[in-house]
Each structure stands twice: as C-alpha cells, then as structure tokens.
C-alpha atoms as one frame of an Amber mdcrd trajectory, in Angstrom:
protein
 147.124  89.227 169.369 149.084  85.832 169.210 149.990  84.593 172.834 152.834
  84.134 174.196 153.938  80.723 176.139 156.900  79.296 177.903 156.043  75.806
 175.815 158.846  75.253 173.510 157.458  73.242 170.155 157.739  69.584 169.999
 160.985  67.974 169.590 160.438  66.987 166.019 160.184  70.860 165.541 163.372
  71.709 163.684 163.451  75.143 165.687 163.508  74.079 168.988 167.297  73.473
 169.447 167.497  77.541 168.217 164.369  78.319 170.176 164.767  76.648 173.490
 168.955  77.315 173.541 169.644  79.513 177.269 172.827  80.586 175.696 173.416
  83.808 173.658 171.999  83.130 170.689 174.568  85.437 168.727 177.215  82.535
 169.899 175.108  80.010 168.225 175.074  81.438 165.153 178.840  82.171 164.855
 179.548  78.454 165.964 177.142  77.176 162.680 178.418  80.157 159.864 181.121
  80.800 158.079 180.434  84.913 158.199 178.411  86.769 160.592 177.868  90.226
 161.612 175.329  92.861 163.136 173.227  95.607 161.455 172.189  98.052 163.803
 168.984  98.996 161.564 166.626 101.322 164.469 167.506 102.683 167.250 164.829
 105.360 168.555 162.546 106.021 171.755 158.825 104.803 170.979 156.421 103.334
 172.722 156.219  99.172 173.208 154.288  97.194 171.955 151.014  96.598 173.718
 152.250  92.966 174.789 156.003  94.013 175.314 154.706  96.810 177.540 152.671
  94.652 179.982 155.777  91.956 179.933 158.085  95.233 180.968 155.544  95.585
 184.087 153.387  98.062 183.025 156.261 100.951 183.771 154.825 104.388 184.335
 156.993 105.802 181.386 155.834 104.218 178.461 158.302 105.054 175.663 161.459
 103.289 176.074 164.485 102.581 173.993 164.142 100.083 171.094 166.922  98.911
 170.050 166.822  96.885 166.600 169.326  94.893 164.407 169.519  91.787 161.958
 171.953  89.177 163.037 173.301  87.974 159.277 175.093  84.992 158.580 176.548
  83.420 155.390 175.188  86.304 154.199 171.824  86.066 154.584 169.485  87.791
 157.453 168.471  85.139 160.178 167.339  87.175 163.125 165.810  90.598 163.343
 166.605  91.608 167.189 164.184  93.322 168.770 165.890  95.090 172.677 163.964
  97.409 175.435 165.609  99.160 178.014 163.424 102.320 179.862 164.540 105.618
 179.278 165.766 105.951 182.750 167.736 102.288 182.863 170.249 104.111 179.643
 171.915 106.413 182.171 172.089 103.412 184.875 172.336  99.657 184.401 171.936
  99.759 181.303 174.010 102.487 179.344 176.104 100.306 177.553 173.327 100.019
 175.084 172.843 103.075 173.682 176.386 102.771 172.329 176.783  99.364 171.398
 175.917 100.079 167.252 176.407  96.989 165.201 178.036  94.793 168.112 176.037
  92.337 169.276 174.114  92.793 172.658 175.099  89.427 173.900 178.867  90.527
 174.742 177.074  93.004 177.109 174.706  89.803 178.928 176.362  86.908 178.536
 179.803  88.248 180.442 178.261  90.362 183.043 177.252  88.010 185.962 175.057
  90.540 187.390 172.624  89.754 184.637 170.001  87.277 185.271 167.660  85.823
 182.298 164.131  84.992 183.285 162.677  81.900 181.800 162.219  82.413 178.017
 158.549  82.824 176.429 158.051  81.857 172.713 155.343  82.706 170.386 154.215
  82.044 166.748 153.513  84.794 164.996 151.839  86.408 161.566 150.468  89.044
 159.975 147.957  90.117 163.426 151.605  90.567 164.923 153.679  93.943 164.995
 157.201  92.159 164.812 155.603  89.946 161.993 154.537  93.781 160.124 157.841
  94.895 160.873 159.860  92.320 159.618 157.925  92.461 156.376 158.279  96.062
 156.378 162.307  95.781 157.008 162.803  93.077 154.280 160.380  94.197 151.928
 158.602  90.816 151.383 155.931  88.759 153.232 156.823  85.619 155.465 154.918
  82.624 156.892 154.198  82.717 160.564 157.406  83.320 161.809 158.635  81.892
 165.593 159.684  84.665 168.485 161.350  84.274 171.597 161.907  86.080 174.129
 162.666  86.486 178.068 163.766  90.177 179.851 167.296  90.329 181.579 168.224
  91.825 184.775 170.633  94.207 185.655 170.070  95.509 189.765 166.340  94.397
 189.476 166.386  96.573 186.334 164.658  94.615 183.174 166.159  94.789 179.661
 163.558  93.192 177.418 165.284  90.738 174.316 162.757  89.732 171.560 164.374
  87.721 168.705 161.960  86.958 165.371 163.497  83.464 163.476 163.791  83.841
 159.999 163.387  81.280 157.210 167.159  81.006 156.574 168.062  80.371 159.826
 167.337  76.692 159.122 169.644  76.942 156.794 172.830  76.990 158.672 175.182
  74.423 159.744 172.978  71.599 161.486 173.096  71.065 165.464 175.541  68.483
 166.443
C-alpha cells in the first residue's frame, strides 16, 4: 500500500504548484481553462478504503458516503474527486453533500468559515492502489503512477475526507503564472 506523506515533490516537479495549492482546487482549474464542469459519476454508501478509513479515525461505522466526480476542463478529464462524509455527518454538518450532484464541493468549503482544512497529505500512486484501479476502471485505460492529495475538512469537529487523483492532462492546462 503506497504511503502517504505531507512532503510535497521537489520544486522542479511540474505538479507541485497543483499539488501543494491550499486553495480550492476547482478555482484553479477554472482560472487556467477555457470550459469546465463536474460529473457526478458515484455516489453510494461503501466501505473506505483501508487507508482512508484509518485517516477518518478509525470511526465505529465503517461505511460512509463516497462521493465521486471528474472535474473536466477544455474538455478533457483532469481530476477524479474522491469525498467521505459518515453516514451520520449527512443529516448534520454535512448534508449539503448528498445533494450537491454535478456542482463542485468546493462552493460548499471554501465559503463556509466554519470549515477548517488540516494540512494536506500527498501520495504517488499505481496499480497496488485502489484510486489508481478505479481510475483505470472509470476511464477504461491504464495510467502511470498517478499523484493524490488529500487532507479531511472540518465542520463542528466533524471530518469530511477530500481525495483528489491528478490526471495526465492536467498538465496540460494554461501554465501557472
């Protein structure tokens, strides 16, 4: 199971100014595309993955909400968004999500200023992965090691977990200025 770090990758890395950004990522994207949007592609209860569920605290409910989408932009898929919430966070903090279909989650965490990010872990991952197996399985073709982020967000002390998997054409948008 790959490991996850708070190490960004070097600076020559050209993901770190999309990896290491505090901001909503969603933002970012719009800023460097011509035409974005979401597709809301899963949204079901299931259990976490085995390092997603010991992030989340080990809660004594193990399936949770998992909320997935594809950020696009120009057209092409750059992000496959990968949300947790518990079960009993959807009819508390956290209820917004279950309806928020293809609108992006950052309008619900980057406006409320009860939310609080926690410092943002990153990760390389392949084939050994689950979100590396699922993004194959969701595009229908094989990738190299692909870089994840990821940090929770809290609501009331309640955590909302955020995993986004970088996709090759990401790199291909509008370069950081």
């Amino acid at each position: 199971m790959n490991r996850w770090k708070r190490l960004a990758p070097s600076h020559a890395d050209p993901w770190r100014p999309w990896l290491t950004s505090r901001g909503s990522l969603t933002w970012r994207i719009v800023e460097r595309s011509r035409g974005f949007r979401v597709e809301k592609i899963a949204q079901r209860f299931r259990i976490p993955n085995e390092d997603e569920y010991f992030a989340l605290g080990r809660p004594t409910h193990k399936r949770a909400l998992v909320r997935e989408v594809i950020l696009h932009a120009d057209g092409q898929p750059v992000v496959l968004a990968h949300s947790i919430a518990a079960r009993r966070d959807l009819s508390g903090v956290w209820r917004a999500l279950r309806g928020l279909g293809n609108r992006p989650l950052a309008e619900m965490l980057f406006t409320d200023p009860l939310v609080k990010r926690s410092p943002i872990e990153f990760s390389r991952v392949d084939s050994r992965h689950p979100l590396w197996r699922r993004a194959r399985q969701v595009f229908g073709r094989t990738f190299p090691a692909l870089w994840v982020r990821r940090s929770l967000f809290r609501k009331r002390g309640r955590p909302l977990m955020v995993t986004e998997v970088f996709l090759p054409a990401m790199l291909e948008l509008r370069p950081w200025t």
